[in-house]
N, C-alpha and C positions, 0 to 999 in steps of 0.2 A: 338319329336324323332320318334314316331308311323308312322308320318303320312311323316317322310323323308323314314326311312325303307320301308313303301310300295312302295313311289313313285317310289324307287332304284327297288323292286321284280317284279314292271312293266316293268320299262322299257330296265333293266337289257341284261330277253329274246331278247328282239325287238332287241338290240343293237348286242347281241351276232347272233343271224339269219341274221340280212343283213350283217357281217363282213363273219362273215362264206361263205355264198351264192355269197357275193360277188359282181359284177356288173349284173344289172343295178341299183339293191338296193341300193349298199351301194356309190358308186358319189353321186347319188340322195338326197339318205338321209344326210348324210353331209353336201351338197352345201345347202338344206333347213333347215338345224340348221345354218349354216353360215350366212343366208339372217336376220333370227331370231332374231339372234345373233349382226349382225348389225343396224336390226329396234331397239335392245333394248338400241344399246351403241349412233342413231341418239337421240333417245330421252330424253338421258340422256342430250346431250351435243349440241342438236340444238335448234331452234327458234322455238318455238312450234305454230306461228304463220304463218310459213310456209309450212303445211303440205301435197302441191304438189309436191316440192322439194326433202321433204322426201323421199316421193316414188318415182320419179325419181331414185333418187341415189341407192335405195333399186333394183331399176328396171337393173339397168346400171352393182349394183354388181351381182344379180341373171344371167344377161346373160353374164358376163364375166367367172362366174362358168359354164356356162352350154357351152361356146367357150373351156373350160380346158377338159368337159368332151367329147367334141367332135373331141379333139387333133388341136384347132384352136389357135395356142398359140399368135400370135399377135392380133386375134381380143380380144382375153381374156387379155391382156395388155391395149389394147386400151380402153376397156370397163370400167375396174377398176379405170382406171387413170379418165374417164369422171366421173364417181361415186365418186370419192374423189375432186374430182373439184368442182362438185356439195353440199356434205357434207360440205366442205369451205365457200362455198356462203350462207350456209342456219345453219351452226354452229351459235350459240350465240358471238357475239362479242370479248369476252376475246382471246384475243392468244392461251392459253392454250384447248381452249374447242375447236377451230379451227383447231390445231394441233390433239387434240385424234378425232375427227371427223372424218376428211380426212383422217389421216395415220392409225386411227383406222379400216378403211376398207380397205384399204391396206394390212395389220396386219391380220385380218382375212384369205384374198385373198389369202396371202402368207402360211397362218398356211393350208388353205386347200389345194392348191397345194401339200405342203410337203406330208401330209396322203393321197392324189389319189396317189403321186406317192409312195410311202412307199408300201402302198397295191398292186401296178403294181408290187415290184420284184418278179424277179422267183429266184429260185422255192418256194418262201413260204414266199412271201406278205401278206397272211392271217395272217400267223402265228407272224410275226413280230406289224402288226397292233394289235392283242388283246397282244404283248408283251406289245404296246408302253401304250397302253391304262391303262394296269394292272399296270404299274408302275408307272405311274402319279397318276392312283385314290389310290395306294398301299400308294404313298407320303404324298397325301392330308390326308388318311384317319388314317394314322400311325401319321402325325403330330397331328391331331386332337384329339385325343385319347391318346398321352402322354403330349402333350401340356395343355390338360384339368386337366390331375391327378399329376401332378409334376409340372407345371407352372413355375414359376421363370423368369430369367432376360427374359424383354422384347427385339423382336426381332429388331421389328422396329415403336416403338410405335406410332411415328408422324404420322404414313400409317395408320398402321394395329394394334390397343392398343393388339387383342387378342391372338396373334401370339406369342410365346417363342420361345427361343434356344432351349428348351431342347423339342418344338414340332418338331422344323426343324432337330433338331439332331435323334428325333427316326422316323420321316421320310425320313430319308435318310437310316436310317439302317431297314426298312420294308421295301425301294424301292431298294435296292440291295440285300435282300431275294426274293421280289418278281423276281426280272429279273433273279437271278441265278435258284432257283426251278422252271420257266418257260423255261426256255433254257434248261435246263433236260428235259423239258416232249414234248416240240415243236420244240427247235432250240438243240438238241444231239450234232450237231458237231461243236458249236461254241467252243472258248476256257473260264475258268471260269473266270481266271482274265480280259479280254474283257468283258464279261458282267457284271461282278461287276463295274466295271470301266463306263460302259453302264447305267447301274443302278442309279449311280451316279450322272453323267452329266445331265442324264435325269430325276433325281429328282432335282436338285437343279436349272435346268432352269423352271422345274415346278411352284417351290416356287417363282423367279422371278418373270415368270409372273401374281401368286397369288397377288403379292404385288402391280405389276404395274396396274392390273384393282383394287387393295382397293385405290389404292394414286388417278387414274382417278373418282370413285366412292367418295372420301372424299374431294375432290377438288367440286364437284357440291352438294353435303350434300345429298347424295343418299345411303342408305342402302341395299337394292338390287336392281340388274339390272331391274328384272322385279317379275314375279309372275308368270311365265307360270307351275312352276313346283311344285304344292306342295312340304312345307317343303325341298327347297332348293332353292327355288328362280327362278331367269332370267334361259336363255340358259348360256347367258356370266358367270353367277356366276358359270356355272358346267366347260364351259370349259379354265376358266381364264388363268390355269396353260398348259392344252393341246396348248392355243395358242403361245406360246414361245417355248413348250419342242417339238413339231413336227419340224418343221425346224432346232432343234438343232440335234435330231436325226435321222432328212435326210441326215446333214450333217456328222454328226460323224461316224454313222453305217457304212457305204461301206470303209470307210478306214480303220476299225478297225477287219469288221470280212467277213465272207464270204458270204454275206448277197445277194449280187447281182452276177450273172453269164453273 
């Protein structure tokens, strides 16, 4: 637990300054936790005997991110599509491992789109990015914490044995405090029932995609993504739940509040 806390008081700052600052920090650094993030989920789920391939496809998704951040948007289609092409040919044989391979960077591709653009609205892209951020880690970290001291029926034990209702249920109720007390102090003129309602959606697509990288992670008998981060694992393992809950909150946000001009 010491040694998750520090690694959080690291990189915490780091995350907060380039959201803040803004571009060219913060594409950058994203699209290189993305690349990360999908070297962690190739090796989970590819031939380990092909590791040109690999980089290929790592190569193929790096510059279909770096065509998004240069507003190239079919070369960035075209790119991602050759990099899941590539992850297909060089995935482990099962279906299943071929499937989270290819669309697993796809997955990615899409989850990072949503946060460049998320961050692009005016007037206050900033402020909506450490919204979305606070209340996915609000989710995770409220599931984990009541889920641990109250525990009872399990959520979805075939997936995930350590997950409860009663973790996803006080993560839903810290991710709709976090998004309402944050919309007071950044987003004043939204309305409250919109962001509780925000809150919501955007926690419990969180917890989806928590589960859907523990079922792709328990399908190959891999306990974490990787190891990059002390005391919490892969990159995939921090942003399991980010990668579902950004695109659901690309989507929702602009029809629900005044989010875009």
């Amino acid at each position: 637990m010491l040694t998750r806390l520090l690694s959080t008081l690291v990189l915490a700052p780091v995350f907060l300054a380039v959201t803040w600052y803004g571009d060219p920090y913060f594409k950058w650094s994203v699209a290189l936790l993305a690349v990360i993030a999908g070297a962690e989920l190739l090796k989970i789920s590819g031939d380990t005997g092909r590791p040109v391939l690999h980089v290929a496809a790592l190569a193929f998704l790096f510059l279909s991110l770096t065509a998004l951040i240069v507003n190239q948007a079919f070369f960035a289609g075209a790119a991602v599509l050759l990099a899941a092409a590539i992850a297909w040919s060089t995935s482990r044989r099962e279906v299943a491992n071929r499937f989270w391979g290819s669309m697993g960077l796809i997955y990615i591709f899409i989850c990072t789109l949503a946060i460049f653009e998320i961050r692009a609205w005016t007037p206050a892209g900033r402020e909506w990015v450490l919204w979305f951020f606070a209340v996915v880690w609000a989710a995770d970290i409220g599931a984990y914490i009541v889920g641990k001291n109250i525990g009872g029926v399990k959520l979805c034990p075939a997936i995930s044995p350590g997950k409860t209702w009663s973790g996803a249920a006080g993560g839903l109720a810290i991710a709709i405090i976090t998004s309402l007390i944050l919309s007071r102090v950044f987003l004043p003129e939204q309305g409250i029932l919109e962001m509780m309602f925000l809150g919501a959606i955007t926690c419990v697509a969180s917890q989806i995609g928590d589960l859907l990288e523990s079922y792709f992670k328990r399908v190959n008998a891999v306990k974490d993504s990787g190891r990059l981060i002390p005391g919490h694992g892969g990159i995939l393992d921090r942003i399991d739940g980010v990668l579902l809950a950004a695109p659901v909150t690309f989507l929702f946000v602009p029809h629900l509040t005044k989010a875009v001009i």
